[in-house]
VOMITOR-127688 format. One line per field, with one value per residue (C-alpha): residue in three letters; x, y, z. Coordinates in Angstrom, 1 decimal. Layout:
REM residues N
type: c(ALA:...)
px: c(X:...)
py: c(Y:...)
pz: c(Z:...)
***
This chain:
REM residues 477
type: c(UNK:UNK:UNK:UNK:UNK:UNK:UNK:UNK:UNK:UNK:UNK:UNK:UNK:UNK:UNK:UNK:UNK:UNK:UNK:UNK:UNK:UNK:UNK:UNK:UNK:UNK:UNK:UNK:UNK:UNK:UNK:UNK:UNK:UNK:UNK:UNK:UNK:UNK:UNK:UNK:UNK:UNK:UNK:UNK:UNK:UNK:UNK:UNK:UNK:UNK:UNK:UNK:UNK:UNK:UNK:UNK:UNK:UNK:UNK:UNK:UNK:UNK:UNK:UNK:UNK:UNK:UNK:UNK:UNK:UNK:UNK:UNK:UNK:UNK:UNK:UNK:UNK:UNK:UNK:UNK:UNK:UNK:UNK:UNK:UNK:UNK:UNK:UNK:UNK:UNK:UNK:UNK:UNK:UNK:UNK:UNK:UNK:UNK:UNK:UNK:UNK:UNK:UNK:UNK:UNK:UNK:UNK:UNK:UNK:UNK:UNK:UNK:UNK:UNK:UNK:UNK:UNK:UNK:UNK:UNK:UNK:UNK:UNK:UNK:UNK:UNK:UNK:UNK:UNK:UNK:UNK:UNK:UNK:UNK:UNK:UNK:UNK:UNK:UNK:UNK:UNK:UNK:UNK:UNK:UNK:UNK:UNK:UNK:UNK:UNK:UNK:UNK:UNK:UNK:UNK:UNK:UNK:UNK:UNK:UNK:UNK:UNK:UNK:UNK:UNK:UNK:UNK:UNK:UNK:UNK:UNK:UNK:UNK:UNK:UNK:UNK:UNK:UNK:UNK:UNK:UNK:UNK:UNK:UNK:UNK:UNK:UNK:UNK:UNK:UNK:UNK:UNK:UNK:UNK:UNK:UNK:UNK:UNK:UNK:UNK:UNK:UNK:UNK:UNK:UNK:UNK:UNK:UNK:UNK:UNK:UNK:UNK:UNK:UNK:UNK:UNK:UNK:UNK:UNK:UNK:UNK:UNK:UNK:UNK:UNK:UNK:UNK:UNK:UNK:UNK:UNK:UNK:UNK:UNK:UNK:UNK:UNK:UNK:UNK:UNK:UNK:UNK:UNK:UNK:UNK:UNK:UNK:UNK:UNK:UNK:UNK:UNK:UNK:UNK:UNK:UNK:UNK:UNK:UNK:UNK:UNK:UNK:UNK:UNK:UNK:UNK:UNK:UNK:UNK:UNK:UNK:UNK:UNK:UNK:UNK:UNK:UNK:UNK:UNK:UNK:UNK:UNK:UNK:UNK:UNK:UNK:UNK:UNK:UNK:UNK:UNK:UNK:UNK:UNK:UNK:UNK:UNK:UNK:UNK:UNK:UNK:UNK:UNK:UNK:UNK:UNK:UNK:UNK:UNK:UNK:UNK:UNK:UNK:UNK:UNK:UNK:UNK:UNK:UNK:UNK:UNK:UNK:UNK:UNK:UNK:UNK:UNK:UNK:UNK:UNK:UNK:UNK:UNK:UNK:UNK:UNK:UNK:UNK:UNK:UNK:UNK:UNK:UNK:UNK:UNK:UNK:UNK:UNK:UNK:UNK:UNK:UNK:UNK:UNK:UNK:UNK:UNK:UNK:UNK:UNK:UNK:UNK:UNK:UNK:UNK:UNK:UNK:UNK:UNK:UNK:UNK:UNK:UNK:UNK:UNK:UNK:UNK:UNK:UNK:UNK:UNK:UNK:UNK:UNK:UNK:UNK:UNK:UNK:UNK:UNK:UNK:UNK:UNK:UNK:UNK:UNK:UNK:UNK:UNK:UNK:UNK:UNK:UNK:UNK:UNK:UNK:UNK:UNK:UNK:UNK:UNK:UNK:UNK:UNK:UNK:UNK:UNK:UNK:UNK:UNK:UNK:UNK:UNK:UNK:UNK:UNK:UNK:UNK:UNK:UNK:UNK:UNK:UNK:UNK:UNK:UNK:UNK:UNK:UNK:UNK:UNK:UNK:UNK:UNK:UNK:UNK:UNK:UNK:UNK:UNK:UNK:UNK:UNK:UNK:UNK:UNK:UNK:UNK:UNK:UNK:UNK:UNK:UNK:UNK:UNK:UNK:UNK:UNK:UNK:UNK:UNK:UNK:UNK:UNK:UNK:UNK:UNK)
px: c(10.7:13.8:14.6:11.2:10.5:14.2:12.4:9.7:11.7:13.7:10.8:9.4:12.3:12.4:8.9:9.8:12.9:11.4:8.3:9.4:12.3:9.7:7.1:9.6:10.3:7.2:6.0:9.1:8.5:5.5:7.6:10.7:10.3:9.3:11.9:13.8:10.9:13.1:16.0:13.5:11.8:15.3:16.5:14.1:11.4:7.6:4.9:3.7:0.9:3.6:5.0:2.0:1.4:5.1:3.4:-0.2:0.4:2.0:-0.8:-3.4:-2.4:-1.5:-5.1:-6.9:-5.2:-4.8:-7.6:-7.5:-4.3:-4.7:-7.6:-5.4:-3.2:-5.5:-6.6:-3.2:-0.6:0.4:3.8:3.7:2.0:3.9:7.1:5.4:5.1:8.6:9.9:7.7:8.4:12.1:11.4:9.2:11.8:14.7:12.3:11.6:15.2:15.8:13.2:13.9:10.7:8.7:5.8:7.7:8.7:4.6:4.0:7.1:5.3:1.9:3.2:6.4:2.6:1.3:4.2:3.4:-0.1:0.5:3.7:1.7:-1.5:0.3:3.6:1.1:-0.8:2.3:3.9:0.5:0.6:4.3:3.3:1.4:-2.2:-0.6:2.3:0.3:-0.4:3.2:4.2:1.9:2.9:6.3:5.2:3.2:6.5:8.3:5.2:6.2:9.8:9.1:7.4:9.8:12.9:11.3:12.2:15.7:16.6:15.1:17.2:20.2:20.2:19.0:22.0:24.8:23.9:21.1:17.2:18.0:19.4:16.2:15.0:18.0:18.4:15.0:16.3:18.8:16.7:13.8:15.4:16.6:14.0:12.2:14.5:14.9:11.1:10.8:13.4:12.5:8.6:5.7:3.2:-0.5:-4.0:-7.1:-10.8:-11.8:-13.4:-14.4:-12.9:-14.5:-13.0:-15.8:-15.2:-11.9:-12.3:-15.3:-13.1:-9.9:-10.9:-13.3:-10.2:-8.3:-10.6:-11.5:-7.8:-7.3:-9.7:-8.5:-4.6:-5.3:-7.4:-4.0:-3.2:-6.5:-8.6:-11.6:-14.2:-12.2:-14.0:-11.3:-11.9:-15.6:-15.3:-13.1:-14.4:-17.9:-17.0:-15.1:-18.5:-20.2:-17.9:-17.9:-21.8:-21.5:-19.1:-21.4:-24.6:-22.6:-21.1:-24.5:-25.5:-21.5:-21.7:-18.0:-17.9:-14.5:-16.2:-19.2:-21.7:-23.0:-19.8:-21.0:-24.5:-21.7:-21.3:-18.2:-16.7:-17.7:-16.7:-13.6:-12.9:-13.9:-11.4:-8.8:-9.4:-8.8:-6.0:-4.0:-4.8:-3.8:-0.3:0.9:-0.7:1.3:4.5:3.9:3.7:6.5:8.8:8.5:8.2:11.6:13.7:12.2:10.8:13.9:16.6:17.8:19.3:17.5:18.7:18.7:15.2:14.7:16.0:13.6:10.5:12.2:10.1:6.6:7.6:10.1:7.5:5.8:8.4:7.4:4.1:2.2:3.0:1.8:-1.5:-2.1:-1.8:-3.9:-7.0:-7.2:-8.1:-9.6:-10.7:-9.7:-12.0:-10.3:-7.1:-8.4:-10.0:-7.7:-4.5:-6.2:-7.3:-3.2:-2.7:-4.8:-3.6:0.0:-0.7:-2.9:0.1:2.3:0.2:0.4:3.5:5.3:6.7:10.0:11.7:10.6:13.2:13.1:13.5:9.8:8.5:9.7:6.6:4.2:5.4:6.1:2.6:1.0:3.5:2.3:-1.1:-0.7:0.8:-1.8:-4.2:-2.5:-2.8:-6.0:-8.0:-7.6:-8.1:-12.0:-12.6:-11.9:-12.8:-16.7:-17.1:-17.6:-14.2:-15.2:-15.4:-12.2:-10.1:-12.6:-12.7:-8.9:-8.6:-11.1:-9.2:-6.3:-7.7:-9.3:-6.2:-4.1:-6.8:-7.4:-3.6:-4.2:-6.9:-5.9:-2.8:-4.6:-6.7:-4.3:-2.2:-4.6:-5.2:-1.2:-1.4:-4.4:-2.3:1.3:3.9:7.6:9.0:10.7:10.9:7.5:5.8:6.3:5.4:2.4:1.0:1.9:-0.2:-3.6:-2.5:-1.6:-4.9:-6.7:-4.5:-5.6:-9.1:-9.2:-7.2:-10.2:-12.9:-11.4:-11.6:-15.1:-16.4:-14.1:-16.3:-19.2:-16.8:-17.0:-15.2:-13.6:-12.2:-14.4:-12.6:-9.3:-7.8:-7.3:-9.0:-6.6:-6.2:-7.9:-4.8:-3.2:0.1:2.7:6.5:8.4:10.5:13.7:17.1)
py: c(37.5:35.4:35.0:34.4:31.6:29.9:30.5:28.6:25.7:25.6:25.3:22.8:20.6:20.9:19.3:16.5:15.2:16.3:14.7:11.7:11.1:10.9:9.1:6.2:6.1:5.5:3.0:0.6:1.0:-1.5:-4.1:-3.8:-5.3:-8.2:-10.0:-9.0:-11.1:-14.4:-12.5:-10.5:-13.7:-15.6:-12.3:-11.1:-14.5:-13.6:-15.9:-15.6:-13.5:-11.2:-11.2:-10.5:-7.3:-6.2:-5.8:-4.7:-2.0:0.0:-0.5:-0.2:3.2:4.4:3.2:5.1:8.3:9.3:10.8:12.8:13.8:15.5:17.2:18.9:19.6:21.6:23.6:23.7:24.4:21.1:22.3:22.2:19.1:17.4:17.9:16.8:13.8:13.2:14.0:11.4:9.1:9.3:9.2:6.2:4.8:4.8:3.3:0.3:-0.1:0.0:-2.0:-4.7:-6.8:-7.7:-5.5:-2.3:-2.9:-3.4:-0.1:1.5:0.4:1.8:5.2:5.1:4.0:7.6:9.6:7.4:8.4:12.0:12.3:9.9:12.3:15.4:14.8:14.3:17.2:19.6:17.5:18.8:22.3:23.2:22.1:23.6:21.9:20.9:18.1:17.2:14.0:13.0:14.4:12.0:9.2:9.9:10.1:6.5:5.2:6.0:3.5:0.9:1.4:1.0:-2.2:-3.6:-3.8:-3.6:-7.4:-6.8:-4.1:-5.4:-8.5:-6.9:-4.4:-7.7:-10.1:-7.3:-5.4:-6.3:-5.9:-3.3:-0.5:-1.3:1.1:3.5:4.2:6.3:8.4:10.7:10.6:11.7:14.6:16.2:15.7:17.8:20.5:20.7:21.1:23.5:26.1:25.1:23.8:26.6:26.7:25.9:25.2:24.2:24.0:24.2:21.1:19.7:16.4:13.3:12.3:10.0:8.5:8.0:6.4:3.6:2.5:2.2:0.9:-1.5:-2.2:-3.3:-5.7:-7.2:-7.6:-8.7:-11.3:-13.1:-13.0:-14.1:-16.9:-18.7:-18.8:-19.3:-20.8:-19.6:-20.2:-18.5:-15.8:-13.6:-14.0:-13.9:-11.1:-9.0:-9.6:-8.9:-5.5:-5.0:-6.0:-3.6:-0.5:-1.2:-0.8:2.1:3.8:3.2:4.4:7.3:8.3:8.2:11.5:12.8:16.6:15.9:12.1:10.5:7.7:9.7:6.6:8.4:7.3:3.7:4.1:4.6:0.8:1.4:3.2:0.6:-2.6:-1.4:-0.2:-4.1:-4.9:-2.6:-4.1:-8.2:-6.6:-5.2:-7.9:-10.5:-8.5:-8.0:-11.2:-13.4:-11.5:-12.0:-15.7:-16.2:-14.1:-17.2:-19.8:-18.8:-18.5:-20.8:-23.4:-23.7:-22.2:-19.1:-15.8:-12.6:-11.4:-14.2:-14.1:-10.7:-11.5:-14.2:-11.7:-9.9:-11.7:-11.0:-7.2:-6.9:-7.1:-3.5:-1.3:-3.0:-4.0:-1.3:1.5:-0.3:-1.3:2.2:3.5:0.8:1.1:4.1:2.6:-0.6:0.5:-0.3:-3.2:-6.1:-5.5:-5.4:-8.8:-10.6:-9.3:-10.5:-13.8:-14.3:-13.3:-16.0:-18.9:-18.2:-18.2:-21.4:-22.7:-22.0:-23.4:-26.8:-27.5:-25.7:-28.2:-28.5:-29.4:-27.8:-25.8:-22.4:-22.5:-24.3:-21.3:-18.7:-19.0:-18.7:-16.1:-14.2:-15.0:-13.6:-10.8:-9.3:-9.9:-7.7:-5.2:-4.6:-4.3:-2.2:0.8:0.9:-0.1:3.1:4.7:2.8:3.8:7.6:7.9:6.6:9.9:13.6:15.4:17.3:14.5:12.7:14.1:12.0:9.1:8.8:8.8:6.3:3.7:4.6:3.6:0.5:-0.7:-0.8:-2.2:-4.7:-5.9:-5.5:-8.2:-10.6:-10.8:-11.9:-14.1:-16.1:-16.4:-18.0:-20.5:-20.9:-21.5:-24.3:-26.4:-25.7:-23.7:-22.5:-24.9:-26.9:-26.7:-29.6:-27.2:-24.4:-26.1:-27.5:-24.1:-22.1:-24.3:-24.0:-20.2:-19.3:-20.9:-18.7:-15.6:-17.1:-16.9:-13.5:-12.2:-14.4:-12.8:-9.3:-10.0:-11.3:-7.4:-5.9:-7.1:-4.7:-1.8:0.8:-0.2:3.1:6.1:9.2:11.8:12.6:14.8:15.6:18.4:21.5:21.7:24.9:26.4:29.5:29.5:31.5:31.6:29.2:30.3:31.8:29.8)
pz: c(-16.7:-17.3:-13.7:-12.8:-14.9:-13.2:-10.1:-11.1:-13.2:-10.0:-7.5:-9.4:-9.9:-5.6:-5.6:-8.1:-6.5:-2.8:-2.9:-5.0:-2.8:0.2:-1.3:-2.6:1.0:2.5:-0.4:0.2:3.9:3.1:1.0:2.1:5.2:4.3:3.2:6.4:8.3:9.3:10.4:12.7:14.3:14.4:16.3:18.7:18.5:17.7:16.3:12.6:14.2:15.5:11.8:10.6:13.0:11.7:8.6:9.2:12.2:8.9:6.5:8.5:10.3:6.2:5.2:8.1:8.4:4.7:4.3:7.1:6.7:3.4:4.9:7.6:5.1:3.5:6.4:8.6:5.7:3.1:3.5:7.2:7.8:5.0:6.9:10.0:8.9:7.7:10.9:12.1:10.0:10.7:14.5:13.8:12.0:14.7:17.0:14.6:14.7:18.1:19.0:21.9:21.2:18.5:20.4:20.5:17.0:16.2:17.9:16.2:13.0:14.0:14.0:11.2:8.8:10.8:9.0:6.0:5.5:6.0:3.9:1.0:0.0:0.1:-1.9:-4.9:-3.8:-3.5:-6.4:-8.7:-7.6:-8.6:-12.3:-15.1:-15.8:-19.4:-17.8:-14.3:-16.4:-17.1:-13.4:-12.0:-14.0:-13.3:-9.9:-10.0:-11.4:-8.2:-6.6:-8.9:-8.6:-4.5:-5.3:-8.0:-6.0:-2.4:-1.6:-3.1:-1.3:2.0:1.3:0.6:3.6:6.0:4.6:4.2:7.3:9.1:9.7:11.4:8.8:6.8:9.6:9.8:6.2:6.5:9.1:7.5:4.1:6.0:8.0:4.8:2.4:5.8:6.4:2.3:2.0:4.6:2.4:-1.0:-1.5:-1.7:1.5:0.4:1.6:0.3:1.1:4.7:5.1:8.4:9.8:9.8:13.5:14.8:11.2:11.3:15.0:14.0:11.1:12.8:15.6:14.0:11.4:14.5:16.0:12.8:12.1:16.1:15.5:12.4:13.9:17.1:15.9:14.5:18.4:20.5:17.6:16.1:19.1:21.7:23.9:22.6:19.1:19.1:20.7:18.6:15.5:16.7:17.8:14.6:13.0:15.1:14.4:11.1:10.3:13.2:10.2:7.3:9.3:10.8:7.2:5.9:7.8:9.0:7.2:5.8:5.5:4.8:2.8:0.7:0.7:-2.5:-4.5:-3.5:-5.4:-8.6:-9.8:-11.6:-9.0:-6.5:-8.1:-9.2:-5.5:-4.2:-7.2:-5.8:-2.1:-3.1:-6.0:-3.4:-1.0:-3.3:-4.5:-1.1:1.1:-1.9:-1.0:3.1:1.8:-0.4:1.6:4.3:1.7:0.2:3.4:5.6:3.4:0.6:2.8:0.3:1.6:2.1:-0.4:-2.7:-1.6:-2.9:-6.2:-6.9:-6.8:-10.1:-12.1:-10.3:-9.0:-12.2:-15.1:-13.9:-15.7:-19.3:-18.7:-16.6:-19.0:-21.8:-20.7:-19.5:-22.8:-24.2:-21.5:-23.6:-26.7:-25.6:-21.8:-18.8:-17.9:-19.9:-18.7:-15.5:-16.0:-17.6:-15.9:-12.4:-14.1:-15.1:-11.6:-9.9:-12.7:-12.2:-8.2:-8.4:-10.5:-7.8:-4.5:-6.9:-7.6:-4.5:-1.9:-0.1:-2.9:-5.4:-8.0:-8.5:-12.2:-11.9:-10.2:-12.8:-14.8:-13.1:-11.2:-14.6:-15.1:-12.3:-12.7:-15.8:-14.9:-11.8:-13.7:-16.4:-13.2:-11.4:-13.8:-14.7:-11.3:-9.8:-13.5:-14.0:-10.5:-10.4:-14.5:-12.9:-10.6:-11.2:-11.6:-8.2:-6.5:-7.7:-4.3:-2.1:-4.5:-4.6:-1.1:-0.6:-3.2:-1.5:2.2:0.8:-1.0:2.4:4.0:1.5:2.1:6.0:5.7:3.0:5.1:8.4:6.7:4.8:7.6:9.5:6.2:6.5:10.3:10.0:7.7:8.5:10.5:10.3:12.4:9.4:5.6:5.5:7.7:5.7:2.2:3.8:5.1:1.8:-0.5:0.3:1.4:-1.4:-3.2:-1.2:-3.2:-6.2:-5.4:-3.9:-7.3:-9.4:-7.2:-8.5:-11.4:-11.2:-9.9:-12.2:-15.2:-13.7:-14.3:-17.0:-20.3:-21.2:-19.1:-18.7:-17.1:-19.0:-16.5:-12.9:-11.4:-11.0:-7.2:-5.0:-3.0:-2.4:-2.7:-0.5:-1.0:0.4:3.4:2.8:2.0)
***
């Protein structure tokens, strides 16, 4: 009995620092290249719509294949297609940082946010499995940590690596990691399936592809203006697609996106509040990434540094107001932490200009900082505590998908408010662009908080479902 209970202590501290390790990587995939932005349009040129692709290709290939992903998962082996997707990843990853041209490194992207959404749903799922039911909560706490950890120092790191190295090794860090967090899982991490669901493909396909046009549109537009052939065009096909998806969902026999959940009202305001949250979180780092370097001339990784106190506040403040959405609920914090988050960014888009001090940017960046944090917690927690514990696997995936595509969009669109007003061509330019931009943030951040005050006050479902697998052994050492 002794032995097998080190087995077991030893298998499951393989899937905490396995899948943790992973999943780390593939959230700071999303912010850490931002900061490395400048050097990558100083280096191989690219419009701010190329930028903004650099960005998007990622989160928009995370936000449509995540749910899929976790379905093959389940039917191919977790263990199998979770290592899959490291090894793309890592390939991915070597091609971002090879990349000649801003479009390879777009395309590089597109798949490297592939790996992303395959290694993301399953490192909880094999991560829950490997524990008893009694400490899946503080696992997946510890496991959200990681999340905010990725987020926290994101812009640092990406800062550091672009100003000591280069842009570059932002990439070929992940390689190595990658490939032995694979070859690792594959000796020490459990094989294990789940229900045999059927995939959503035509799905998958209207909202990408719909996704993709919309997104098309509202870049290109910067370039060829909003009544260009090729404008109209795209975003009335994205249009299109996208009511094909809800009409096709409404009678698919395995939907990805269960319209039902919809007909829940907490569950679907606090999804719209997850959408604009995330939009809002990382559109106002895609801004002040730019308006840092190009706009008041600091370093990447000076840069970096000067988002501590936005990123910074979600170690003290995040746990806190999870604890508390227990007592009070979780839909004041959600309100007024989003409401903090769209003063402290109206704050900013009125006093920033080209010669503005940072020290007068501290505030209302902790301010928006701590508001964001007290959101981010308990968004996802009104959303999934609003639906039947059988259900919570779809509805986690679904807030998952719409938060990446809620940063997808609120990037493209406030990019295009950036590009009406001012450019990167000069420190004026860039000031001139990020203030009405970055009003837009505020609004989308108000707006959430707006639908998050038709949530549900207090938390119904207390624990996560205990996942249906069957678990094998894992292959031998």
């Amino acid at each position: 009995m002794d032995s097998i209970a080190v087995m077991s202590r030893s298998r499951s501290a393989w899937a905490l620092v396995l899948t943790s390790a992973a999943f780390f990587m593939g959230a700071l995939d999303s912010l850490v290249v931002i900061t490395a932005l400048p050097a990558v349009h100083r280096e191989i040129g690219g419009s701010l719509s190329s930028l903004e692709w650099t960005v998007n290709a990622y989160t928009v290939a995370v936000a449509a294949g995540i749910i899929t992903a976790a379905a093959i998962g389940d039917r191919l082996g977790r263990r199998r297609v979770y290592i899959v997707g490291l090894y793309l990843f890592s390939a991915a990853s070597a091609a971002c940082a090879l990349a000649p041209s801003v479009d390879v490194l777009i395309a590089a992207r597109a798949v490297q946010g592939l790996g992303a959404a395959i290694i993301t749903p399953l490192s909880l799922t094999i991560l829950t499995s490997a524990f008893p039911a009694s400490r899946r909560g503080a696992i997946v706490g510890a496991w959200g940590g990681i999340g905010g950890l990725a987020v926290a120092i994101g812009p640092m790191i990406g800062g550091a690596v672009t100003q000591g190295l280069s842009w570059h090794w932002i990439f070929w860090i992940n390689v190595p990691i990658g490939i032995a967090a694979a070859v690792l899982s594959g000796m020490r991490l459990p094989e294990s399936r789940g229900a045999q669901t059927r995939l959503d493909i035509p799905g998958l396909a209207f909202v990408t592809v719909g996704a993709v046009s919309l997104l098309w549109g509202l870049i290109r537009s910067t370039d060829v203006g909003w009544t260009s052939n090729e404008v109209l065009i795209a975003i009335g096909l994205g249009a299109l697609l996208m009511i094909g998806f809800v009409l096709w969902e409404s009678r698919a026999p395995a939907p990805m996106l269960p319209l039902r959940l919809l007909t829940i009202r907490p569950f679907a305001t606090a999804s719209g509040t997850a959408f604009l949250m995330s939009g809002s979180i990382m559109s106002a780092a895609f801004l002040a990434s730019q308006f840092f370097q190009f706009g008041l001339g600091y370093s990447p990784f000076d840069t970096g540094l000067r988002f501590l106190p936005w990123t910074g506040t979600a170690f003290i403040v995040a746990p806190i107001a999870g604890r508390l959405s227990d007592r009070i609920g979780t839909r004041p914090l959600m309100v007024v932490g989003l409401l903090m988050n769209a003063t402290g960014l109206a704050w900013m888009s009125q006093i920033a200009g080209a010669g503005v001090g940072y020290g007068q940017l501290v505030l209302p960046l902790i301010l928006g900082g701590v508001g964001v944090s007290m959101a981010l917690p308990t968004t996802p927690t009104a959303a999934l505590s609003a639906v039947p514990v059988t259900d919570l696997g779809k509805a986690s995936g679904v807030i998952n998908m719409l938060q990446r595509f809620g940063a997808a969009f609120a990037i493209a669109v406030v990019a295009a408010v950036f590009a009406a007003s001012g450019h990167l061509g000069s420190a004026a330019g860039v000031s001139a662009g990020f203030k009405p931009a970055t009003a837009v943030v505020a609004g989308m951040s108000a707006l959430g908080a707006v639908l998050a005050l038709a949530t549900a006050g207090r938390p119904r479902v207390k624990a996560l479902a205990p996942p249906d697998m069957e678990i094998q052994e894992p292959a031998a050492a």
